[in-house]
C-alpha positions in Angstrom: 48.5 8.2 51.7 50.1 5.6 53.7 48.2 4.2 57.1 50.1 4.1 60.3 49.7 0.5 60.8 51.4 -2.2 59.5 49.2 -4.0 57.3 48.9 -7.6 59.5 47.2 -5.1 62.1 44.3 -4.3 59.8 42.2 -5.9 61.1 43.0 -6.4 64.8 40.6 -3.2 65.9 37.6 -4.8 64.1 38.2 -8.1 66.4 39.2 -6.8 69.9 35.8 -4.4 69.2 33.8 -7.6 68.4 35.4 -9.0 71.3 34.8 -6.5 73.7 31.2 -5.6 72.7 30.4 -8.6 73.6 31.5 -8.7 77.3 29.8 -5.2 77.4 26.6 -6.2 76.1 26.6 -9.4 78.4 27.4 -7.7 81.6 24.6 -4.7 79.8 21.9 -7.8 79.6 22.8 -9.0 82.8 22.5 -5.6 84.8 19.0 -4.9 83.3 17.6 -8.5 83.3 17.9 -9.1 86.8 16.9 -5.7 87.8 13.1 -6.2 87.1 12.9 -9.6 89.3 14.6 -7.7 91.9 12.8 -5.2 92.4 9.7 -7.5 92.4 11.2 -9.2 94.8 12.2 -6.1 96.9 8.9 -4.5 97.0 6.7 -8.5 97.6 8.8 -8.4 100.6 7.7 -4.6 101.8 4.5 -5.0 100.8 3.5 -7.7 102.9 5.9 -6.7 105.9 3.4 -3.6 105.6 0.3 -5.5 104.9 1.1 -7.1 108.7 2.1 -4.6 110.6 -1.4 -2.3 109.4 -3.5 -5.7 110.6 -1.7 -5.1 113.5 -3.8 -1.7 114.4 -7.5 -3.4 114.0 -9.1 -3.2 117.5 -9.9 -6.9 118.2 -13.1 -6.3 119.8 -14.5 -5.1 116.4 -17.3 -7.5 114.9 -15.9 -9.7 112.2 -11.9 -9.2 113.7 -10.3 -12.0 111.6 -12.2 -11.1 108.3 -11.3 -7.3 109.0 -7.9 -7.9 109.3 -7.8 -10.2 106.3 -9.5 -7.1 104.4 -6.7 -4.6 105.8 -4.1 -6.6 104.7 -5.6 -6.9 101.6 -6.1 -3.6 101.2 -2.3 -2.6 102.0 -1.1 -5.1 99.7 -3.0 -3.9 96.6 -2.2 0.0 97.9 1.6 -1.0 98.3 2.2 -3.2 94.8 -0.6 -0.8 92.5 2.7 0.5 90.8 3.7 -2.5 88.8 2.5 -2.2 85.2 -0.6 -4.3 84.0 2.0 -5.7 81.2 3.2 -7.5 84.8 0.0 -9.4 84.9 0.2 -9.3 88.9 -3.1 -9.6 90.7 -3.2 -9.8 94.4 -6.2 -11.7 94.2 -5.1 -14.7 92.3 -0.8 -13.8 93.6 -1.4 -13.7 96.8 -2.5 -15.6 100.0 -3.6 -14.0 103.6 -4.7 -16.5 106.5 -5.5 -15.7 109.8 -5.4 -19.1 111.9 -4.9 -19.4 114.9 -4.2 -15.6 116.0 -1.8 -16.0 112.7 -1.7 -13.7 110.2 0.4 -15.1 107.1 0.6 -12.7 103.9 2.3 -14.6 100.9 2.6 -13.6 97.2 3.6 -16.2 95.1 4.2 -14.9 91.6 5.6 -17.0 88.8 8.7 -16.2 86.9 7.2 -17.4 83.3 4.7 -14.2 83.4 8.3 -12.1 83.6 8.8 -13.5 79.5 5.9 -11.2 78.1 7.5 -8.2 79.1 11.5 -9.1 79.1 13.4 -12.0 76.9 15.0 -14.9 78.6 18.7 -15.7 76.7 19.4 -18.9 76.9 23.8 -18.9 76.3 25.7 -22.1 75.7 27.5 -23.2 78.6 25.9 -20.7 81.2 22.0 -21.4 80.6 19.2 -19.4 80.8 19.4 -15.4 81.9 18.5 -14.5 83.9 18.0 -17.8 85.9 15.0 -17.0 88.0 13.3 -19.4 90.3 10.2 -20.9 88.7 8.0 -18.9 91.5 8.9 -15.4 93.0 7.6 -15.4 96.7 7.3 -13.2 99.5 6.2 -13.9 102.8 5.7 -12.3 106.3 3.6 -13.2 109.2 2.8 -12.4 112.8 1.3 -14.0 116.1 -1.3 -11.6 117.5 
């Protein structure tokens, strides 16, 4: 039985595979290791766009106005980000910040990057560095003058 190909092309297929698979699993890692941060990032910046605008509907002349709307916001944010899986290790208490100074309400989550390396694996390739390349801090932020 005599192959089609000439014998110097052997082995061609084997490489331009290797070669290939490569740039597909590259572009693969890429597309799937950015995706997690964001969508982080995504729903930090709905959640505390949302965390504002719901302080926005406490009647001022309740008792206690500035700690109530610090306790709504706090509420939307944990309602908002309670999908994101305890492997995450995201806590509202510790990853976010709401003041209310001056007829100010700021809602910020501040969430590190390195907590990101229990659930996903950073690759670190020569010549292009780590990836995904992440800020050393994921933050959100929204606020509003009342």
């Amino acid at each position: 039985m005599k192959s089609s190909l000439p014998r110097k092309q052997k082995g061609a297929v084997a490489i331009e595979f290797a070669l290939v698979f490569v740039l597909f699993f590259a572009v693969l890692y890429g597309i799937v290791s950015y995706s997690l941060p964001l969508l982080l990032m995504q729903s930090f910046n709905q959640s505390t766009a949302e965390a504002v605008r719901r302080s926005v509907a406490v009647d001022p002349s309740a008792p206690g106005y500035a700690a109530l709307v610090q306790t709504t916001a706090t509420a939307e944010l944990t309602r908002q980000l309670a999908w994101i899986p305890p492997a995450l290790n995201f806590n509202v208490a510790t990853d976010a910040t709401i003041t209310f100074v001056g007829g100010v309400l700021k809602v910020q989550i501040s969430y590190p990057s390195s907590k990101l390396n229990r659930v996903m694996p950073f690759l670190v390739l020569p010549g292009i560095g780590s990836v995904p390349s992440l800020p050393a801090t994921l933050s959100a932020s929204s606020s509003l003058q009342f």
